[in-house]
Structures are given as structure tokens and as C-alpha cells.
VMD Tcl script that draws the C-alpha trace (Angstrom):
set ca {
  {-75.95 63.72 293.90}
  {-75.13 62.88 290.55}
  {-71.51 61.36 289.61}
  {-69.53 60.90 286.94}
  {-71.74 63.05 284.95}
  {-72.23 66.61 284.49}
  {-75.57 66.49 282.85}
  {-78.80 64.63 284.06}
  {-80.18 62.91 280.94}
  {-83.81 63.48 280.86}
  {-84.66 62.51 277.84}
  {-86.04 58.98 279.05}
  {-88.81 61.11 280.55}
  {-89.74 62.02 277.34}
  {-88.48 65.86 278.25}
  {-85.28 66.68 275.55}
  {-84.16 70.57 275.61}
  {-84.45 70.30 272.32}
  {-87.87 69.92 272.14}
  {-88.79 73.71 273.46}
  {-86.55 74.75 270.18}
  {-88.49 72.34 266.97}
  {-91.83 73.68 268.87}
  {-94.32 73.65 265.31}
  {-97.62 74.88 265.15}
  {-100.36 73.02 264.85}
  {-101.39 72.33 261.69}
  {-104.71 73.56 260.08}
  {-107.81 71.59 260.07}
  {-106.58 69.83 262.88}
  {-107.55 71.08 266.83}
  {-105.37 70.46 269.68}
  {-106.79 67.89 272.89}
  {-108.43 69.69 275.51}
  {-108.66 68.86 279.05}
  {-111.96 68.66 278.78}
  {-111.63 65.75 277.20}
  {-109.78 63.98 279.71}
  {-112.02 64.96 282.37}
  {-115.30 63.94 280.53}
  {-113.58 60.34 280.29}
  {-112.42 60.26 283.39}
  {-115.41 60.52 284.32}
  {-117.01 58.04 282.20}
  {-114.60 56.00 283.43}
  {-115.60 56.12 287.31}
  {-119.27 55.78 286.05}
  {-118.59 52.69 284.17}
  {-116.33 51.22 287.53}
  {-119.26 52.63 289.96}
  {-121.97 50.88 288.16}
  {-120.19 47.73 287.84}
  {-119.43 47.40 291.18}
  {-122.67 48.07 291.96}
  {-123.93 45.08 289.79}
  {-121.21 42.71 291.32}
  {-122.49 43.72 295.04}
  {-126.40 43.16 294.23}
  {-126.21 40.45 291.27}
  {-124.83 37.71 292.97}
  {-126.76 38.16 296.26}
  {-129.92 39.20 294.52}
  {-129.84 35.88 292.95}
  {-128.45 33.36 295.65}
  {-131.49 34.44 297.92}
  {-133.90 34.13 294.70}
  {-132.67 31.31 293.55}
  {-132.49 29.85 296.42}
  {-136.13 30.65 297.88}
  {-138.11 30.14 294.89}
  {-136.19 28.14 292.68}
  {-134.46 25.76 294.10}
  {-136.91 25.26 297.19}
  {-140.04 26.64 295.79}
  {-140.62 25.16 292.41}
  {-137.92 21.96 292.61}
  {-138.68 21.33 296.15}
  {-135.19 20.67 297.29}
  {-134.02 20.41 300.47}
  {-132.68 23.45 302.61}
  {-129.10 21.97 302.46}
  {-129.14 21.31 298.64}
  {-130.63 24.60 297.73}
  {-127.99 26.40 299.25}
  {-124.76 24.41 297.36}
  {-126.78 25.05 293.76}
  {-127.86 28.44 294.61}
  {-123.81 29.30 295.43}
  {-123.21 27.97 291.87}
  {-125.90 30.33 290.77}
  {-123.93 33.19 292.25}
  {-120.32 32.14 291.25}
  {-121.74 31.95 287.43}
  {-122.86 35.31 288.24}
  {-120.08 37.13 289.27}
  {-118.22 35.78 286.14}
  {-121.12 36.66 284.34}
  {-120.58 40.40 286.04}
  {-116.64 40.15 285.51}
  {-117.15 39.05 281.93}
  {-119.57 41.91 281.13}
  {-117.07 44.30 282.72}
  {-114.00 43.73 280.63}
  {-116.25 43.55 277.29}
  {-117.06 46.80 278.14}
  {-113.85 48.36 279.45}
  {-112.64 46.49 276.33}
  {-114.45 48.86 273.94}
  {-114.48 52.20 275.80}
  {-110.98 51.84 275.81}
  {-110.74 50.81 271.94}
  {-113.58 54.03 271.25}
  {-111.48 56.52 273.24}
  {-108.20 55.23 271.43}
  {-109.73 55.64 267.97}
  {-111.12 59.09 269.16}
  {-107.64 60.46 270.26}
  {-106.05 59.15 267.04}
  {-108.49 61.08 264.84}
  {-107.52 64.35 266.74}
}
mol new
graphics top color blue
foreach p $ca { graphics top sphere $p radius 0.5 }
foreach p [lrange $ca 0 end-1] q [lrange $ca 1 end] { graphics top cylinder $p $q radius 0.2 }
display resetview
């Protein structure tokens, strides 16, 4: 229960009962956003999260167990206890690699869909 005032103040919702009253229409040349839109990015969103999860899952491992087998003990010949500290740093580099690759992405699919919406 509200006290002490005898309207709720909405307004910092971004909601003013004012704003059903100054409604303009759009104007020409210019098309309203659809929800299509949203959807489609939202979307391309979960993609671009799926597949780089994906990558951070298989990179890493793929290349510990490569690295490790025919790198590091195949062609240098290093011992089984060696192989597997320089093959770890081979997968740490990776997931930063991974991690790196992610936010340059995100980066610019956010900075592309921000420049879209401001055109509209």
C-alpha cells in the first residue's frame, strides 16, 4: 500500500499518461520496427552463442589431445609428463583464442544491429 501519496508515479518506467494523449503518427518515408525483427535477431543471437560454445567445448580438447599426441610426443619427442604441461598451455591459449573471437564478434553484431535500428 502506497502512503503519503495519492498517485503512483510511473513515469520512471518510462509509462507517463500523457503519453497516450501526444500519440503522432509516424512520419512518411519512415516504417515502424516489427517484431520480426526482434525475433530474427534473437535468433541470430542464440546461433552466434550456440556455435561458440560449441567451438569452446571441441577447440581446446581437439587440440590438447593433438597437440599432445603428435606434436609434442610425435615430432619433438618429449616425454609423456612434459607433453601434457605444454599441451595444457596449448589449450588455455585456445580458449582465449575462442573467448577473444567471441566478443569481436558479439562486438560487431551488436554495433550492426544498433546502426540498423537507428536507421529505422
Amino acid at each position: 500500500m502506497l502512503r503519503g501519496k495519492s498517485r503512483l508515479n510511473v513515469e520512471w518506467l518510462g509509462y507517463s499518461p500523457g503519453l497516450l494523449l501526444d500519440y503522432k503518427t509516424p512520419q512518411m518515408g519512415r516504417t515502424q520496427r516489427s517484431p520480426g525483427r526482434n525475433e530474427s535477431s534473437l535468433a541470430s543471437t542464440l546461433k552466434t552463442l550456440l556455435f561458440f560454445t560449441a567451438l569452446m567445448i571441441t577447440v581446446p580438447i581437439g587440440l590438447y589431445f593433438t597437440s599432445k599426441s603428435y606434436v609434442f610426443e610425435g615430432a619433438f619427442g618429449m616425454s609423456n609428463r612434459d607433453s601434457y604441461f605444454y599441451a595444457a598451455i596449448v589449450a588455455v591459449v585456445a580458449v582465449h583464442v575462442v573467448l577473444a573471437l567471441f566478443v569481436y564478434v558479439a562486438w560487431n553484431e551488436g554495433s550492426r544491429q544498433w546502426r540498423e535500428g537507428k536507421q529505422d
